[in-house]
Structures are given as structure tokens and as C-alpha cells.
C-alpha positions as CSV (number, residue, x, y, z in Angstrom):
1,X,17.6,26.2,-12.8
2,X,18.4,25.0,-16.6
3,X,17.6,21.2,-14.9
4,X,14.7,21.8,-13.4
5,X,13.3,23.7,-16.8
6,X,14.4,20.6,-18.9
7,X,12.9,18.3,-16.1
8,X,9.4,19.7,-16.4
9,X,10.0,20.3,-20.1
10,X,10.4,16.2,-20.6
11,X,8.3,15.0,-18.0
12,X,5.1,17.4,-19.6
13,X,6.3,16.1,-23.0
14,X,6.5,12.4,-22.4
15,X,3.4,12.9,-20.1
16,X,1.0,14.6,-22.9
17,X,2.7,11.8,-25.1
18,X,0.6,9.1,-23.1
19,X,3.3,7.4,-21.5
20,X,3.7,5.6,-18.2
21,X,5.2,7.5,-15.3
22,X,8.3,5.5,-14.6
23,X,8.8,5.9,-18.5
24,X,8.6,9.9,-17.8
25,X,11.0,9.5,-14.7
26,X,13.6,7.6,-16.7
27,X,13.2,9.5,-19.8
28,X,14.0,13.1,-17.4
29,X,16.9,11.2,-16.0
30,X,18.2,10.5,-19.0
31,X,18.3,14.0,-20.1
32,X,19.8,15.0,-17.5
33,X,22.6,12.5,-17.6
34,X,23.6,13.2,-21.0
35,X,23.4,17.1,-20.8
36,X,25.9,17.0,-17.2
37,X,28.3,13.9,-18.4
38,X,27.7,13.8,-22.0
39,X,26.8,10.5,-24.1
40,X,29.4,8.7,-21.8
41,X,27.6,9.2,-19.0
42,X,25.0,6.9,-20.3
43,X,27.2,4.0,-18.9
44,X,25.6,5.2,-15.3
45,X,22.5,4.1,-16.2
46,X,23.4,0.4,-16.5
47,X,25.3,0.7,-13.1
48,X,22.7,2.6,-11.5
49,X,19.7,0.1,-12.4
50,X,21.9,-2.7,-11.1
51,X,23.0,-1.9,-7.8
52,X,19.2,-0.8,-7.7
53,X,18.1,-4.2,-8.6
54,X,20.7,-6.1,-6.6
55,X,19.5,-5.6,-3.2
56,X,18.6,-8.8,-0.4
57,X,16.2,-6.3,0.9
58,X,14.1,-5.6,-2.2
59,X,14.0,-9.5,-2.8
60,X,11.0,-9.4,0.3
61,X,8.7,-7.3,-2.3
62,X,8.3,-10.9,-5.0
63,X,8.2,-12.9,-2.4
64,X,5.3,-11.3,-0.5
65,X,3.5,-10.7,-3.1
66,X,3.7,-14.4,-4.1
67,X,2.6,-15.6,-0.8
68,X,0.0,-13.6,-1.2
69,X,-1.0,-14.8,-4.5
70,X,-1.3,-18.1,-3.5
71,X,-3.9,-17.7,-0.8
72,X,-5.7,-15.7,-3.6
73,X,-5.7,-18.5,-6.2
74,X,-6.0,-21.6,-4.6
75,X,-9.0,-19.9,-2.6
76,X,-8.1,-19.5,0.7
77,X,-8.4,-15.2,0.6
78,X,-12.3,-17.0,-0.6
79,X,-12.4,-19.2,2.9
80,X,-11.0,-16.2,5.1
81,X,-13.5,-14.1,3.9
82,X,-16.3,-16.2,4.4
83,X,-15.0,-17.0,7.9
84,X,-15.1,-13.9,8.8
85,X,-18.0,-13.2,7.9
86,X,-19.6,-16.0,10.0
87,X,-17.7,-14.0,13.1
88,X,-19.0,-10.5,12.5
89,X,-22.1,-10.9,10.8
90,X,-24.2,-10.1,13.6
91,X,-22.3,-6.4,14.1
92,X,-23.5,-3.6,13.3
93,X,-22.8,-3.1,9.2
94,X,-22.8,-6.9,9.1
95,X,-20.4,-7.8,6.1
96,X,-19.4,-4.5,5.9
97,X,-17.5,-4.8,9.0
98,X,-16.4,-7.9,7.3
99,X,-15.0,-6.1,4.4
100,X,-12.7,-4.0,6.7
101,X,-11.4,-6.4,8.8
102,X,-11.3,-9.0,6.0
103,X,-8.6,-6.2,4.2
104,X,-6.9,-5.8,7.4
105,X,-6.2,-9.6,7.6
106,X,-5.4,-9.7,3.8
107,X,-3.2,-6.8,4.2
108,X,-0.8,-8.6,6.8
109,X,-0.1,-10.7,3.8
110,X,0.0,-8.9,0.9
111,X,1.9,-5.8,1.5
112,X,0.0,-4.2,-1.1
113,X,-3.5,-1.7,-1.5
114,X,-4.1,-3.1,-5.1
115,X,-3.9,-6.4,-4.0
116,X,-6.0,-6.1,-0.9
117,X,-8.5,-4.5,-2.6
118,X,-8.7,-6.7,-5.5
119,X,-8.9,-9.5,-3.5
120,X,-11.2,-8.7,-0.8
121,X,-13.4,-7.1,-3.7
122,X,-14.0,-10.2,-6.1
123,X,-14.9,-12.4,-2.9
124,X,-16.8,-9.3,-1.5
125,X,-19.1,-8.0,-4.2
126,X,-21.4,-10.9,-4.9
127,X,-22.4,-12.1,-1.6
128,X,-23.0,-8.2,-0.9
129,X,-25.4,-7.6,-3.4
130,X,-27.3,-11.1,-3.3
131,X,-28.2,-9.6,0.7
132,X,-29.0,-6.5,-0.7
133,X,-26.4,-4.3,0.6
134,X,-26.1,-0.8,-0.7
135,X,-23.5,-0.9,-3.0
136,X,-22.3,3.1,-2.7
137,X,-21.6,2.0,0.9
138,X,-20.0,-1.5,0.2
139,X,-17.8,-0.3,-2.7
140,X,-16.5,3.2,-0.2
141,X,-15.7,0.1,2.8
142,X,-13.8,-1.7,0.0
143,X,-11.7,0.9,-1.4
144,X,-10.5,2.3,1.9
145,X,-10.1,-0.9,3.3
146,X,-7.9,-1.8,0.7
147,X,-5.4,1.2,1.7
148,X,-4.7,-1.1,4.9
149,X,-2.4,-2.8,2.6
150,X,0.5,-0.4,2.9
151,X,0.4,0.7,6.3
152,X,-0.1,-2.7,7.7
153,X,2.9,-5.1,7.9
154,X,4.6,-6.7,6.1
155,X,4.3,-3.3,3.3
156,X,5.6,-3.3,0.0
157,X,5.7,0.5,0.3
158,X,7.6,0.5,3.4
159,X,10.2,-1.6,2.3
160,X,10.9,0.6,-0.8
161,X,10.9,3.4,1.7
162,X,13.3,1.7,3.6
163,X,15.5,0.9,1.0
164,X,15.4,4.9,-0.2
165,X,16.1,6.3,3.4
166,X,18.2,3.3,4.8
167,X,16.1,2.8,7.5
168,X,15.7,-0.8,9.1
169,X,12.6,-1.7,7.7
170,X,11.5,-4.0,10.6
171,X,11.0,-1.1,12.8
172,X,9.3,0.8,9.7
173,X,6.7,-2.6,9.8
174,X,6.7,-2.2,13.9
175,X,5.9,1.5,13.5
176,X,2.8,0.8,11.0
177,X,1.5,-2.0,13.1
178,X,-0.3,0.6,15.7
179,X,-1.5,3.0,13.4
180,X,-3.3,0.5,10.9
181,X,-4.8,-1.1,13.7
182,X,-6.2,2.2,14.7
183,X,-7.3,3.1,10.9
184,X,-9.3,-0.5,11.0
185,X,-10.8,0.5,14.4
186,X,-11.8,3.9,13.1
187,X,-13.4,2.4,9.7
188,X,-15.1,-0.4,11.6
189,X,-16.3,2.2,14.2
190,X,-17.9,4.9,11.4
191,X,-19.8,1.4,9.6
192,X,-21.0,0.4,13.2
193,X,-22.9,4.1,13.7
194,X,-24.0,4.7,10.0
195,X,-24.8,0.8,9.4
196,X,-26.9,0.9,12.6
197,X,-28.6,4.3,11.8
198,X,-29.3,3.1,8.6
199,X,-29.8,-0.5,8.5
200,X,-32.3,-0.9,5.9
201,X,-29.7,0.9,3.6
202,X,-27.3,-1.5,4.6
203,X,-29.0,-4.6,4.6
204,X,-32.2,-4.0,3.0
205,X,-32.7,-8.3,2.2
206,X,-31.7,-10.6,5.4
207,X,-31.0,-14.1,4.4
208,X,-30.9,-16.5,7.0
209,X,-27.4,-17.8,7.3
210,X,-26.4,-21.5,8.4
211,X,-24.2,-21.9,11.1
212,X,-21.7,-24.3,9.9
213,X,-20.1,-24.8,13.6
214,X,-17.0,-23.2,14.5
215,X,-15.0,-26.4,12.5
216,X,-16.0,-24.6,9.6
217,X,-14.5,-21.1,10.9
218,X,-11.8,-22.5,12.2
219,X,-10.7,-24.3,9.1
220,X,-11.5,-21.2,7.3
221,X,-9.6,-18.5,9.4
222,X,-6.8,-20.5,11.9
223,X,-4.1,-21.4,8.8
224,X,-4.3,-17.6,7.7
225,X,-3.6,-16.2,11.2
226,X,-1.2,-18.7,12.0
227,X,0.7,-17.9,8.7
228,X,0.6,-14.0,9.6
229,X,1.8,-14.6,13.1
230,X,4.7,-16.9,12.2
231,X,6.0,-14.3,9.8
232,X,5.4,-11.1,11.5
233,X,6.4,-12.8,14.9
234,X,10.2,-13.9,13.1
235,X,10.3,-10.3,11.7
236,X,10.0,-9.2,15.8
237,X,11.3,-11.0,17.7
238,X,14.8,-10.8,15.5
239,X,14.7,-14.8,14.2
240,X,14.8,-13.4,10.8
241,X,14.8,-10.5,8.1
242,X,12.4,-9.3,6.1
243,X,13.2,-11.2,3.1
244,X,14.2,-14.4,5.2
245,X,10.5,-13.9,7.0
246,X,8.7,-13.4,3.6
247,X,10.9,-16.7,2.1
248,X,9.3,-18.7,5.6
249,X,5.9,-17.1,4.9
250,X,5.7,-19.0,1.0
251,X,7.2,-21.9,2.0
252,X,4.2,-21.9,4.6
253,X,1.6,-20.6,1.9
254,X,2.2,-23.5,-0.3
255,X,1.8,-25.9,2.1
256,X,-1.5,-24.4,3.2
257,X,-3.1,-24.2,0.0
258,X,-1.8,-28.2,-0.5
259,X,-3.7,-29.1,2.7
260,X,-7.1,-26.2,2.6
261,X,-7.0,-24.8,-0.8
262,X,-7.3,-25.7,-4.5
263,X,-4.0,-26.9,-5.1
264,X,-3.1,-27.7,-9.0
265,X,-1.0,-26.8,-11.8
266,X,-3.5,-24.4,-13.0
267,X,-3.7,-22.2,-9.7
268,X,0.0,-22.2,-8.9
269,X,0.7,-21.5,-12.7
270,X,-1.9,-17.9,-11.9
271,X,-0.2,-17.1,-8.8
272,X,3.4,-17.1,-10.7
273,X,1.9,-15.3,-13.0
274,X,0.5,-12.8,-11.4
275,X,3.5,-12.2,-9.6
276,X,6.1,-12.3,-12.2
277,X,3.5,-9.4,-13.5
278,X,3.0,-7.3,-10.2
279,X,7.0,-7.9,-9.4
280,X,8.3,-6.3,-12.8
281,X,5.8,-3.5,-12.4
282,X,7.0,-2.4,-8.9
283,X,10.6,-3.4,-9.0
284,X,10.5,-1.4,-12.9
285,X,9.3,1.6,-11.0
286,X,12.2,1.8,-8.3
287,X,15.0,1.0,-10.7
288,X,13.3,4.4,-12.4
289,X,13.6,6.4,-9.1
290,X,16.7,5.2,-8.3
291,X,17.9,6.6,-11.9
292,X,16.4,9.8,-11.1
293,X,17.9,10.2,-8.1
294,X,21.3,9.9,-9.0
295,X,20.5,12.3,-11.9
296,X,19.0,14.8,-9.4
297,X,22.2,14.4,-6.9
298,X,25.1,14.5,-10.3
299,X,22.7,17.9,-11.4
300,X,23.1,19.5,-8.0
301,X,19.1,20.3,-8.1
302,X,18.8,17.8,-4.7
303,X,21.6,19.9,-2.9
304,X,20.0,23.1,-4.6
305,X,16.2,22.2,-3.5
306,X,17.1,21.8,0.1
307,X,19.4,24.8,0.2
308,X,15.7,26.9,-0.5
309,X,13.7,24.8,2.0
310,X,16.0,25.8,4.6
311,X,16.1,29.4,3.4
312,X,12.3,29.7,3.6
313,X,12.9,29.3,7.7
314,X,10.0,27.2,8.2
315,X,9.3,25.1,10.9
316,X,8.9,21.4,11.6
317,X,5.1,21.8,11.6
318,X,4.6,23.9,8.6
319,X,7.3,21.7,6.5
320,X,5.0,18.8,7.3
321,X,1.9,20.4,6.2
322,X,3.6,21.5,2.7
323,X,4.6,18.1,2.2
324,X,1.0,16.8,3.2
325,X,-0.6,19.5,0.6
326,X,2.0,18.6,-1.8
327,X,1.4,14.8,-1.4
328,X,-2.6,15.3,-1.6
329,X,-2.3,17.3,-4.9
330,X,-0.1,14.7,-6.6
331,X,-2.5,11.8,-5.4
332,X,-5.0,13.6,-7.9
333,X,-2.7,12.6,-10.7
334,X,0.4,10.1,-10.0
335,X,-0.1,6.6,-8.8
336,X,0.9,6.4,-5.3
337,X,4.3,4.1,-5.3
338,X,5.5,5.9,-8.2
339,X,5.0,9.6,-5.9
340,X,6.6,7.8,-3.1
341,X,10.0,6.9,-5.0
342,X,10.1,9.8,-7.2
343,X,9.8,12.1,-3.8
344,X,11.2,10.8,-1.4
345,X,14.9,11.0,-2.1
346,X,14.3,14.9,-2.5
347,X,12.9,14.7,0.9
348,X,15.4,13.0,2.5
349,X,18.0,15.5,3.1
350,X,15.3,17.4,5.3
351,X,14.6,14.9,7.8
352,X,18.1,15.5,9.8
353,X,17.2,20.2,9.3
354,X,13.6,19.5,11.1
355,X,14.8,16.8,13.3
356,X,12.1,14.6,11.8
357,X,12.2,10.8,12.8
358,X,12.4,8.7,9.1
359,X,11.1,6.0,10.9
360,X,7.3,8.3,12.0
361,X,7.8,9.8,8.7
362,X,7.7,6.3,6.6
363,X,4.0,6.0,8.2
364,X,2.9,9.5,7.7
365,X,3.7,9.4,4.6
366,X,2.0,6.2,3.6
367,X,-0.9,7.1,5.3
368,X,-1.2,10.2,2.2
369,X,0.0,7.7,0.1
370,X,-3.2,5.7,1.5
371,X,-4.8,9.3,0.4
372,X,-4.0,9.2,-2.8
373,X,-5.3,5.6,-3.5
374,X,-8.7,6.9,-3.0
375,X,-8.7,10.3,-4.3
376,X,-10.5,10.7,-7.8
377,X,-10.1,10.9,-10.7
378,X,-6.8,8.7,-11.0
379,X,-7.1,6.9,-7.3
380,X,-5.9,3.4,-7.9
381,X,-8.2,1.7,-5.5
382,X,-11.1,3.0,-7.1
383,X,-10.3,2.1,-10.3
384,X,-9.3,-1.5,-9.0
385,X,-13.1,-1.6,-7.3
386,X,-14.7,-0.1,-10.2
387,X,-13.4,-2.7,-12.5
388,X,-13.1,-6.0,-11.2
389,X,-16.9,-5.5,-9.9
390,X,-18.3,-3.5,-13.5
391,X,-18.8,-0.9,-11.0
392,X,-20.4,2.4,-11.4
393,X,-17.1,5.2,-10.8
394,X,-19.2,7.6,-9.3
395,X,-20.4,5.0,-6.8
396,X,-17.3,4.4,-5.4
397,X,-16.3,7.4,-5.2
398,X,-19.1,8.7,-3.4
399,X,-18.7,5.8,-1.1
400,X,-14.9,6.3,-0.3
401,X,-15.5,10.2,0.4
402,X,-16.3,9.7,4.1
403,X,-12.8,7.6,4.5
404,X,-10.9,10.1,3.2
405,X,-12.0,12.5,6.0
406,X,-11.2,9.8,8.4
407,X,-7.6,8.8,6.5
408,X,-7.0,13.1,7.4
409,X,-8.0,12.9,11.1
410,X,-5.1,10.0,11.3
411,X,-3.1,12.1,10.3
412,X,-3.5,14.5,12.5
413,X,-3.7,12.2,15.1
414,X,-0.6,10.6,14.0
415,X,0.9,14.2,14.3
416,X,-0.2,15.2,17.5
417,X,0.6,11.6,19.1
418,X,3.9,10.5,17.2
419,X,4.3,7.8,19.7
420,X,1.9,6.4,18.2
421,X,4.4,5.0,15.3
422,X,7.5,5.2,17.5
423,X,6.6,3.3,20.7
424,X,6.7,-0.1,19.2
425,X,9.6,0.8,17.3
426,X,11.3,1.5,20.2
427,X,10.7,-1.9,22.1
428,X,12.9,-3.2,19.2
């Protein structure tokens, strides 16, 4: 009981302090450490962080994120955009339809929500408004979209789920690959009825577009898909790891961008950059949660906080829904990796009481990670939408509210049908 007093104490301290959340996480660990072991049980913390940081696995998360920055600098995520655009402009929602399944193609190579929605956003925005799209609608299509980035392979937040539950994260990509696909069919579908019962909402200025031929499509779109089916292909069919498929997949990215993109100095320099920057971020946050974990386990309050679960007798059904409540309150608050690694290893321990598959669980719980990224006031796709376009906040988060119902009914849906996530899985 003392620990879990001095954890909230901390955490609310170092919280009203205005720091980050990994900072709070370590800071609580910390505490912990040195009231169970004393100041010599600080020399954990350097062991800890290590064997965190020294993982083959983990390695994947850099190198994803740097294919993915490539594409995005030397202006091929530009060219796939516009690609796709020529292909579905004629559905109903018209580049709103492109903006979802623009984020679904960019999410099979980023692995990450911010990243998808940043990218398909800056590419998105302008040709939107010069065709007089309503924005509240465009901005809503862009922010849910981008949540397609964790749930469709490769994902960074599988991997670091993976990594937490020791669960083969090739099946935890197979089990996503169903249920994203789904998600984009059910976004696409609610823009195809509301963009067709209000298309002069949607497209109030029609600009006759030039056909370029399908050359131009095809040199737009081909290189992309054929880099997402060479690396997704050598994850399944067993030809390589994750980390050995995400090596293949930049290797590939550079010499795309040297043939189709922008290739200089200057662009590759940005992409480094950028990843060095998103890398540190991420890989700072689960060095954090793995500290805080092996405070919880020295501390007993892991042992002690599964101990009550079971003695509350509830059942598999009514576990899952605390965990979804629990999950949608936090989204209001914590960013959505950070909730993930900071809960997850309290969680764990329950799977094997409720008989709960880790591999299903990994998706329903990204998909109320997917949730949180939309759900005000600290949703991190919103902000990302809001500020890389000078958007108005309220905008898009009027616009996102009717994804969010659909992000519940999946998981329901995901509930009901768990083979959904596990029959792919399975063929593995």
C-alpha cells in the first residue's frame, strides 16, 4: 500500500511540475528503487535500461521509421498521394476516400499514427482546400486515418508490445493485418454515404483534373506497393525477422527515392534527422517502462495488483470492459505509447487467469490506443492535424467525433469475432 501512495504521490508531483511522462515514470521508479534496496539499488537502474536498450527486436522500431522518412522527404509519400488520388477521385468523398486509403498505404510503412498523420496531412490539406473541401470533414478523415498506423503492419506499437509480453511479433503484425483492413473499409464506407448525401459539403468547387495516363500512376504508386509487399511478404512467409525485414525495407527505400524521388544530401540529411529525433523519443519512453516495471515486480505491487483482480471474481468479459474504460479514460490525458508501456506489464499477469490470447489482446488494445489518439483534449493525432495545417482545434475534433464511434463498434466487433485477429495468426 505505502508504494502505491508514494507512486501517485511522485507521479502527481512531477506531473503538476510540468514534466514529460516518461520523466514521471522514471522519476516513480526511482523512488521506489531506493526506498526497497536503498541507494545501492540505484545500480539497477543502469542494468535495467541496458538490457532494455539491447534488444535485436527493438532495433526494427529506427529502422522503420527511417524507411519511412525517406519516402517522406525525398517526396515519394507526395507522389503516392497524388496517385491515389487519380484512382479514387471519382468515389464517392473523392479525396477523402483518398485520405483514408492514402494513411492505410503510408501506415504499412511507417508503423506509426504520428507519422501517418503528419504525412498524409501536409500532402493532404492544400489540394483539399484549393477544391473546396469542407475542412471539419477533411481534417476528422485525416486524424482517424492516421490511427491506421499502429494497427497496420509493420507497428511500432506492436513491436513494443511484443517485446513487453514476449510474444512473436510477426503473428502480432499477421493478427493486425485483418482488422486494419476492416477499420479502412469501415472509414471509407461512412465517407462514401455522408460524402454522397452531402456532396456540395464535400466538394463544393470541382476542378477539372488531367488524366496524366496510368504511366503517371504507375510511377507514382507501383515502387510503394512493391516496397510494402517485399517487406511484409519476408516477414510471412518466414524469409526474415522483423528487424532483418525492416533492414530489407531501407535498403529498398533508398534506392527508390535515388531512382523516383528527390534524392540529395539535403533530404537524406532530414530523414536522419527526423529519425534520430522520433527514435530517441520512443526508445526513451520504453527504457522508462521497463524501469518501472522492474520497480513494480522488486515492490511486490505487480504480484499485489493481480492478487485483487482475481479476488474481485470477475469474468473474462467484464475484465475486458474495465480495461477498455480504463484505457479510454487515460487516452483523455497520457499519450498513447507511453499508456501502453506503462500498463501493460501490470496486465500481463492476467492474460494466463482469463485465458486471454496476448496475441488478440495486442490488437484490442491498440485499437483503444487508436482511441486515445483521437480523443480530446490531449489526442495526439489531433494535435499533429491541428498544427502542421494551422488548423482550427475545434475543427478537428468535431470532424474526428464520428470515427471514434466507429473505432468502438471495432471493438466490439473484434470482441464478438476474435478470429478476426487470430485466424491469420494461425496460418503462421
Amino acid at each position: 500500500m505505502f508504494e502505491i501512495i508514494l507512486i501517485v504521490a511522485i507521479a502527481i508531483v512531477l506531473l503538476a511540475a510540468g514534466l514529460w511522462i516518461p520523466f514521471v515514470v522514471a522519476g516513480a521508479a526511482i523512488a521506489i528503487i531506493v526506498a526497497k534496496k536503498g541507494i545501492a539499488g540505484l545500480t539497477a537502474v543502469g542494468l535495467v535500461t541496458w538490457s532494455s536498450s539491447n534488444s535485436f527486436t527493438l532495433t526494427a522500431i529506427p529502422l522503420f521509421i527511417l524507411m519511412a522518412e525517406i519516402l517522406l522527404q525525398t517526396g515519394l509519400a507526395t507522389g503516392l498521394y497524388r496517385g491515389l488520388a487519380k484512382l479514387t477521385r471519382k468515389l464517392p468523398g473523392g479525396l477523402l476516400q483518398t485520405n483514408i486509403i492514402g494513411c492505410a498505404v503510408f501506415s504499412a510503412i511507417s508503423g506509426s499514427s504520428v507519422a501517418t498523420a503528419a504525412a498524409i496531412g501536409t500532402v493532404a490539406v492544400p489540394e483539399l482546400k484549393s477544391r473546396g473541401y469542407q475542412m471539419r470533414m477533411a481534417y476528422g478523415s485525416l486524424a482517424a486515418g492516421g490511427t491506421l498506423g499502429i494497427l497496420i503492419p509493420p507497428s511500432i506499437a506492436l513491436i513494443i508490445y511484443g517485446t513487453f509480453t514476449d510474444s512473436s511479433i510477426v503473428r502480432l503484425f499477421a493478427a493486425g493485418l485483418i482488422p486494419g483492413l476492416l477499420l479502412t473499409t469501415l472509414f471509407a464506407a461512412f465517407i462514401a454515404v455522408f460524402g454522397r448525401a452531402r456532396r456540395p459539403l464535400a466538394a463544393a468547387v470541382v476542378i477539372q483534373e488531367t488524366d496524366e495516363g496510368l504511366a503517371g500512376i504507375v510511377t507514382d504508386v507501383l515502387p510503394v506497393l512493391a516496397l510494402i509487399a517485399i517487406v511484409l511478404c519476408s516477414l510471412y512467409l518466414g524469409l526474415a525477422t522483423p528487424t532483418e525485414a525492416a533492414a530489407i525495407g531501407t535498403v529498398l527505400a533508398f534506392v527508390i527515392a535515388a531512382v523516383f524521388g528527390d534524392f540529395s544530401h539535403a533530404t537524406i540529411g532530414r530523414a536522419f534527422h527526423r529519425c534520430v529525433r522520433s527514435s530517441a523519443t520512443i526508445l526513451f519512453i520504453v527504457a522508462t517502462a521497463f524501469l518501472f516495471s522492474f520497480a513494480m515486480a522488486i515492490s511486490g505491487v505487480s504480484g499485489a495488483l493481480t492478487s485483487f483482480v482475481v479476488s474481485l471474481g470477475l469474468t473474462k468479459w467484464t475484465f475486458l470492459a474495465c480495461v477498455a474504460c480504463i484505457y479510454l479514460v487515460l487516452g483523455l490525458f497520457i499519450e498513447s505509447i507511453a499508456m501502453m508501456v506503462i500498463t501493460v506489464p501490470l496486465l500481463a499477469p492476467a492474460f494466463a487467469i482469463y485465458g486471454i490470447d496476448p496475441i488478440w489482446f495486442g490488437v484490442f488494445l491498440v485499437i483503444l490506443i487508436e482511441i486515445g489518439q483521437i480523443t480530446p483534449p490531449f489526442g495526439l493525432n489531433l494535435f499533429v492535424i491541428q498544427s502542421v495545417n494551422k488548423a482550427d482545434y475545434v475543427d478537428v475534433v468535431l470532424g474526428a467525433v464520428p470515427y471514434y464511434a466507429i473505432l468502438v463498434l471495432m471493438l466490439i466487433v473484434l470482441t464478438v469475432f476474435p478470429a478476426l485477429a487470430l485466424w491469420l495468426p494461425g496460418l503462421l
